[in-house]
Every structure is written in C-alpha cells, then in structure tokens.
C-alpha positions as CSV (number, residue, x, y, z in Angstrom):
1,X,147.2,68.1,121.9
2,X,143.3,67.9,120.9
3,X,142.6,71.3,122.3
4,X,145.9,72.7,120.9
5,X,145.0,71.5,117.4
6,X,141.3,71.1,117.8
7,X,140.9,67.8,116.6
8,X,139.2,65.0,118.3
9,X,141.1,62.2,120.6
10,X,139.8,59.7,118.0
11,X,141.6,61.6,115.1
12,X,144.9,61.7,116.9
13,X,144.2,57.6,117.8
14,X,143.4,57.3,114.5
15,X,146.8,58.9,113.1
16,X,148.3,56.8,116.2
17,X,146.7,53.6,114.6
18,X,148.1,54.2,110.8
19,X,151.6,54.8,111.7
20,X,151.6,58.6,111.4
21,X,152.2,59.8,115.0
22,X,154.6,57.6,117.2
23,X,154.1,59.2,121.2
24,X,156.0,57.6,124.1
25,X,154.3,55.8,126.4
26,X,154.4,56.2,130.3
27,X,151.5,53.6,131.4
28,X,148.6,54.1,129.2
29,X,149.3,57.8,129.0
30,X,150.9,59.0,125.1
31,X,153.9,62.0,125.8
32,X,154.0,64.0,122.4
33,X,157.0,65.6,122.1
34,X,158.0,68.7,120.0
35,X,158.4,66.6,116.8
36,X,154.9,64.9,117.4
37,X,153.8,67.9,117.2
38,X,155.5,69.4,114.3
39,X,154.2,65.9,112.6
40,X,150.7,66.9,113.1
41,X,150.8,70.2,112.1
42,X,152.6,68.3,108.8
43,X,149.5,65.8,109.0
44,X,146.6,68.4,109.5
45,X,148.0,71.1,106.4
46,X,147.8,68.2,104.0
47,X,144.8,67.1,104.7
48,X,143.5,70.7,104.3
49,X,145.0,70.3,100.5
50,X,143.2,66.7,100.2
51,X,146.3,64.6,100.7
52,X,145.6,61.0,101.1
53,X,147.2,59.2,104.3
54,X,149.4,57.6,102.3
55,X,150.4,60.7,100.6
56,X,151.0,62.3,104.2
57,X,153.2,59.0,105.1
58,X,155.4,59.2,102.1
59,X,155.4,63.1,102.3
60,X,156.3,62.6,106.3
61,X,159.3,59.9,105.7
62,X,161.2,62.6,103.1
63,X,160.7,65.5,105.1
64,X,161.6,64.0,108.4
65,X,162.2,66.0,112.0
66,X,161.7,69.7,112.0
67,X,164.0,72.5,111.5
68,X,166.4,73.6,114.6
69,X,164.7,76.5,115.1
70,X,161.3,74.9,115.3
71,X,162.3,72.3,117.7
72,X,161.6,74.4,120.9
C-alpha cells in the first residue's frame, strides 16, 4: 500500500499504531483489504485539509465502510 499511496511504511505503522487502520495479520505480515484501503484514502484527503487525527477518528467512526460500488 506504500507505493500505491506513496506514503512511507512508518506512516501507515503510524496510522496502525493510533487506531486508524486495523489490517489482518498472517504471521508478522498486515493483509489490507478493500476497506483498509478506502480508510486511507479517507485518512490521507483529510490530512490534505489539515484534519487532526482525532478529527480523522471521529470523522472515520460516522462514515464507516465504503459504498457497494467502491468495495471491489
């Protein structure tokens, strides 16, 4: 997802570590799914507008999963 996003592992660790992004586990290998990904787009456009983390948490916890059609 770093090259996908262009963000650093230690960003996506770092929204790992504050509760933002929740991937499976297999081993010590994380297995984003579709909604971990949708998250982070959710993540990385407010923190283009200056939203704090907490702003993103509460702002991820009312908007929830993604739409059908953005699921696949």
């Amino acid at each position: 997802m770093t090259c996908e996003f262009s963000i650093t592992a230690r960003t996506l660790r770092y929204y790992e570590e504050e509760g933002l992004l929740i991937p499976f586990r297999r081993g010590s290998t994380r297995l984003y799914t579709q909604t971990d990904r949708h998250k982070l787009k959710q993540i990385l456009r407010a923190k283009r507008v200056k939203f704090s983390l907490s702003g993103i948490s509460d702002m991820l916890a009312i908007v929830g999963k993604p739409p059908d059609d953005e699921k696949s």
